[in-house]
C-alpha positions as protocol buffer text, in pm:
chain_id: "A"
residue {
  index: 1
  type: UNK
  ca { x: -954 y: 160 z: -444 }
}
residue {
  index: 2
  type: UNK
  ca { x: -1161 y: 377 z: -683 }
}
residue {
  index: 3
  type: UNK
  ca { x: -1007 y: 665 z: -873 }
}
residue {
  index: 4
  type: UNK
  ca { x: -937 y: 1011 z: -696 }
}
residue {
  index: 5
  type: UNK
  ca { x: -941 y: 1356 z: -829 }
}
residue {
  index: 6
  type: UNK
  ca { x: -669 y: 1466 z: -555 }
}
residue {
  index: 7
  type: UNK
  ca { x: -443 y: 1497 z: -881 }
}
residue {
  index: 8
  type: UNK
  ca { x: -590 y: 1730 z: -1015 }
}
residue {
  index: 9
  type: UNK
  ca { x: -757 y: 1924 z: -728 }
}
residue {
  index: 10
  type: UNK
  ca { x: -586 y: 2254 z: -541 }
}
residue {
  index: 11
  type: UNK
  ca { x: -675 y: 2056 z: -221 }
}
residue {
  index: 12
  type: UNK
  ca { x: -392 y: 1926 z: -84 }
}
residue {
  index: 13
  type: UNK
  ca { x: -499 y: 1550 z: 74 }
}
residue {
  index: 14
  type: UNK
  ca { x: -308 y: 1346 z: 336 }
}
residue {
  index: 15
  type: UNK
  ca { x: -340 y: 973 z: 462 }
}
residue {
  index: 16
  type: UNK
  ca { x: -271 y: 858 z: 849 }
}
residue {
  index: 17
  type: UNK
  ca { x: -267 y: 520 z: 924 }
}
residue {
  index: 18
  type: UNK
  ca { x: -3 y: 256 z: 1017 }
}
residue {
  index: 19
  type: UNK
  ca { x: 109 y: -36 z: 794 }
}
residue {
  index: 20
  type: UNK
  ca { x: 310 y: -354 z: 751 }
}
residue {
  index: 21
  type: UNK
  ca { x: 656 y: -306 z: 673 }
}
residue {
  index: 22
  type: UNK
  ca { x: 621 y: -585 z: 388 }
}
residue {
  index: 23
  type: UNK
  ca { x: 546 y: -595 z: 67 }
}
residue {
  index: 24
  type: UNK
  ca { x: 115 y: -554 z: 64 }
}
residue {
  index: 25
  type: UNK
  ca { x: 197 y: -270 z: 338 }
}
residue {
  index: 26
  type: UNK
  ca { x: 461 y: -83 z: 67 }
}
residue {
  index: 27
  type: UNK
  ca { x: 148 y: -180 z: -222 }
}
residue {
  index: 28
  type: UNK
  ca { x: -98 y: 28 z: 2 }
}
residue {
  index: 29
  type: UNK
  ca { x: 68 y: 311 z: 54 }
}
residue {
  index: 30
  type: UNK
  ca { x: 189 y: 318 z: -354 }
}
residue {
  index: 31
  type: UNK
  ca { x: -138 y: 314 z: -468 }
}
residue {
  index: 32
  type: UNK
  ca { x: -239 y: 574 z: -195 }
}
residue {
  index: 33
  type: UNK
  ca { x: 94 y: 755 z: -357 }
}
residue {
  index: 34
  type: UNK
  ca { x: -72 y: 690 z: -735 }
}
residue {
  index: 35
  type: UNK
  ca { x: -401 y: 864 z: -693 }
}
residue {
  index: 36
  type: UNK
  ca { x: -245 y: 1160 z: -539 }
}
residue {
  index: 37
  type: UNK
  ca { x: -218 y: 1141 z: -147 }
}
residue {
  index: 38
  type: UNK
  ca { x: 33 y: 1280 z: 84 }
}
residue {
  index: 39
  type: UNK
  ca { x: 152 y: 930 z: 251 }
}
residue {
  index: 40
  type: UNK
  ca { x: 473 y: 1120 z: 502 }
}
residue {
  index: 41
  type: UNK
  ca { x: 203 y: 999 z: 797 }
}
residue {
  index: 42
  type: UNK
  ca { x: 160 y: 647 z: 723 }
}
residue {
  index: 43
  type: UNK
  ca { x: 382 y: 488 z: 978 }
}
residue {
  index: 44
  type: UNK
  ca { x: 522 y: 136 z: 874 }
}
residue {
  index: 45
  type: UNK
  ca { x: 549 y: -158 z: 1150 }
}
residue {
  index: 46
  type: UNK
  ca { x: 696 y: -517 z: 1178 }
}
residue {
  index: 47
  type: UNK
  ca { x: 404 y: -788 z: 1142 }
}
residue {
  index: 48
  type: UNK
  ca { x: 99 y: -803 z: 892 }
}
residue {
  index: 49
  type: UNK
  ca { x: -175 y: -608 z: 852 }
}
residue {
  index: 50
  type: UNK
  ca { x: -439 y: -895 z: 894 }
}
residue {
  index: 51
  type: UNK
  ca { x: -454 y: -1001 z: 560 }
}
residue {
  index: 52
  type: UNK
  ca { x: -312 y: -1281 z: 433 }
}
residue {
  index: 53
  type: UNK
  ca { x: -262 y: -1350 z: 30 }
}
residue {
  index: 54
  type: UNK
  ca { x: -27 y: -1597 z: -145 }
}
residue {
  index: 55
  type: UNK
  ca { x: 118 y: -1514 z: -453 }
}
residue {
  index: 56
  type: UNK
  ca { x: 137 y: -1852 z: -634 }
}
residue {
  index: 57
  type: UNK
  ca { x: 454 y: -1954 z: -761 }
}
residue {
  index: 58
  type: UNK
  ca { x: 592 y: -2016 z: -1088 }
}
residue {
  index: 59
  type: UNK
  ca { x: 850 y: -2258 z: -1248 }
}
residue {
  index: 60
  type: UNK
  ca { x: 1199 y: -2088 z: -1088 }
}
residue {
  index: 61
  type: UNK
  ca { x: 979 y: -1857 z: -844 }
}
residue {
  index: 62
  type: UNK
  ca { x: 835 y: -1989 z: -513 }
}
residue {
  index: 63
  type: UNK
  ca { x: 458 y: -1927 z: -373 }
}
residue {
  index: 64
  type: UNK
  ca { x: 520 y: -1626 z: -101 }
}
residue {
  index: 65
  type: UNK
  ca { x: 305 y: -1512 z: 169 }
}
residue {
  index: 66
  type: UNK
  ca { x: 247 y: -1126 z: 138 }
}
């Protein structure tokens, strides 16, 4: 996502949309949360949002499917 001037702007801006109750869906909405949106709409849902990413393990941490 690019930079947003919602920060700093009298306009008040909201997001709708639905997302994965996991760990990328709680990322999405945080950044969303970061550059200044209103995220009380986003509804959160069992499953995945149709990405798939693996964060690669390290020596004591497994490889996880986000």
């Amino acid at each position: 996502m690019s930079a947003c001037p919602c920060r700093t702007s009298a306009t008040r801006v909201a997001a709708v949309s639905t997302v994965a109750d996991n760990a990328l869906g709680e990322a999405a909405t945080g950044e969303l949360r970061r550059h200044g949106l209103d995220t009380s709409a986003v509804h959160r849902v069992p499953g995945r949002m149709g990405l798939y990413f693996l964060a690669p393990g390290a020596i004591h941490r497994p490889a996880e499917v986000l």
